[in-house]
N, C-alpha and C positions, 0 to 999 in steps of 0.2 A: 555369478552371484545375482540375486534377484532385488531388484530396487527395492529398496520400501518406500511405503504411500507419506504422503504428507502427514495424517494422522498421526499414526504409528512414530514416523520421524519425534513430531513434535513431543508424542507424551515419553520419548526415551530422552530427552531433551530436557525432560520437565518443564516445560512453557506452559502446563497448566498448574494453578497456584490455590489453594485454598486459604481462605483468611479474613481479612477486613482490608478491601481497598478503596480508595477516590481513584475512580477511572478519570480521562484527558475533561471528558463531557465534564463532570464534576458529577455527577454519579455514585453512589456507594455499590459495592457488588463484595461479592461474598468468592468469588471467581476472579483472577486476574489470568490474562495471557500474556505471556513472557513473550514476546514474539521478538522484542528487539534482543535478547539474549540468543533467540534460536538463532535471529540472522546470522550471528558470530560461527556455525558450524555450515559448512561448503557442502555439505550433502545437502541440508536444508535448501540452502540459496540454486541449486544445480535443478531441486525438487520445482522449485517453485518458480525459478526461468524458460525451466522444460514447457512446466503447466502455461505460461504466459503466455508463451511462445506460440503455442498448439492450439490455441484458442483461437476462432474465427472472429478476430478484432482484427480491422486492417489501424495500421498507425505508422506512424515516421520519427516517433522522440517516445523515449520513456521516460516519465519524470518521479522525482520521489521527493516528499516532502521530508525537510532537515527533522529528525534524525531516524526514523524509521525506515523509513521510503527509499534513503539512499541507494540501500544496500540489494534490494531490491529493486531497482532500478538500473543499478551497474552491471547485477548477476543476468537481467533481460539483455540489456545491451551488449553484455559479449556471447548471451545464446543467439542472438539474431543477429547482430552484425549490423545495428542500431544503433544514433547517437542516444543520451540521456542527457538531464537536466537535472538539477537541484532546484527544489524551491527553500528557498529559508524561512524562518520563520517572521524574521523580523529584520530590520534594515539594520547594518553599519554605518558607522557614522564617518568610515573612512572608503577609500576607491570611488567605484562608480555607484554604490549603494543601491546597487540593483535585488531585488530579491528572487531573480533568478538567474544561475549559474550555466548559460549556454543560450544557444537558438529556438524559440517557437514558432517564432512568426511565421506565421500562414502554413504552418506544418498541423498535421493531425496525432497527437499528443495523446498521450495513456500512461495514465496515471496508477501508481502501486504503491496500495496503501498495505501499512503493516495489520492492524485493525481496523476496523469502522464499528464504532457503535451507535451518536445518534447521529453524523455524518458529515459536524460542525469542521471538524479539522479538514478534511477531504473537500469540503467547500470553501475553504480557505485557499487550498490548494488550486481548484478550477477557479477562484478569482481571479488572482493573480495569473493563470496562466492566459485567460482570457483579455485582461488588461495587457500583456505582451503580443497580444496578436496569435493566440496559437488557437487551435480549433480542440476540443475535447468534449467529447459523447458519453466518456468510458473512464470507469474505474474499475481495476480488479482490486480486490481484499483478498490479503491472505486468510485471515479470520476476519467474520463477521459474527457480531455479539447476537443479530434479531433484535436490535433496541432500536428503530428508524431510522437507518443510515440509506437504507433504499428506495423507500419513502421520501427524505428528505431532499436525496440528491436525485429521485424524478424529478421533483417539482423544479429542481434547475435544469432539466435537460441532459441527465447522467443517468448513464445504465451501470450498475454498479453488479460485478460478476465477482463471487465471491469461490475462490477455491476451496472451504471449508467452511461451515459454519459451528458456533458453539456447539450446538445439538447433537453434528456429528461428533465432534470430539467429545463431548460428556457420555455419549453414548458405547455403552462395552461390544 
């Protein structure tokens, strides 16, 4: 059996959405990507670890910010044989109210985002991993919108590798 491509995956999936949405950015789009539903199907997560994986990113943790990120981050980590991390979003008011779930410090860190669009959440994410001591260059996106996510996260010092972009998938 012949793999199918991330594309393909996705729109059998229906992860592309026509309608009236508020994206994370607060954004209006006429386009949503379902990306956190697709992560729910193991051919998808297998697609997208492979992808991670085969990429000339050296790194030592893969991190996903709560709740996108996760899942794509756990599915890298058992392709490579790699710790991962959780960033959360927000602090607890109970434990060690840490808002990250494992090791960075002084490791080099690669971050997997479900989306990027204008690249606010994913710089959330390199804060905090920076404030923990970790090192991170890199972000892959599974989908990127082209709404300044790559742009944004230069100007912080992030190379942001997108495995698809909108265009591809709107494209027949």
């Amino acid at each position: 059996m012949v793999e199918k491509n991330l594309k393909d995956l996705l729109i059998d999936v229906q992860a592309i959405r026509f309608g009236d949405f508020t994206l994370a950015s607060g954004k209006k789009s006429g386009i949503y990507i379902d990306i956190k539903m697709a992560m729910t199907n193991p051919d998808i997560l297998k697609v997208v670890a492979r992808s991670v994986t085969s990429l000339n990113i050296f790194w030592d943790v893969a991190a996903g910010v709560a709740v996108g990120g996760i899942p794509l981050a756990v599915a890298s980590s058992l392709e490579s044989g790699k710790p991962y991390v959780i960033i959360r979003k927000e602090q607890k008011g109970h434990g060690l109210s840490s808002l990250i779930i494992g090791d960075v410090h002084e490791r080099r860190v690669l971050m997997i985002e479900d989306v990027t669009t204008s690249g606010g959440s994913a710089l959330f994410g390199v804060e905090q991993i920076r404030k923990a001591g970790g090192i991170i260059t890199d972000i892959i996106s599974v989908v990127d919108r082209n709404e300044g996510a790559t742009k944004t996260l230069k100007e912080a010092g992030i190379t942001l590798t997108p495995l698809i972009s909108i265009t591809d998938l709107l494209q027949n």
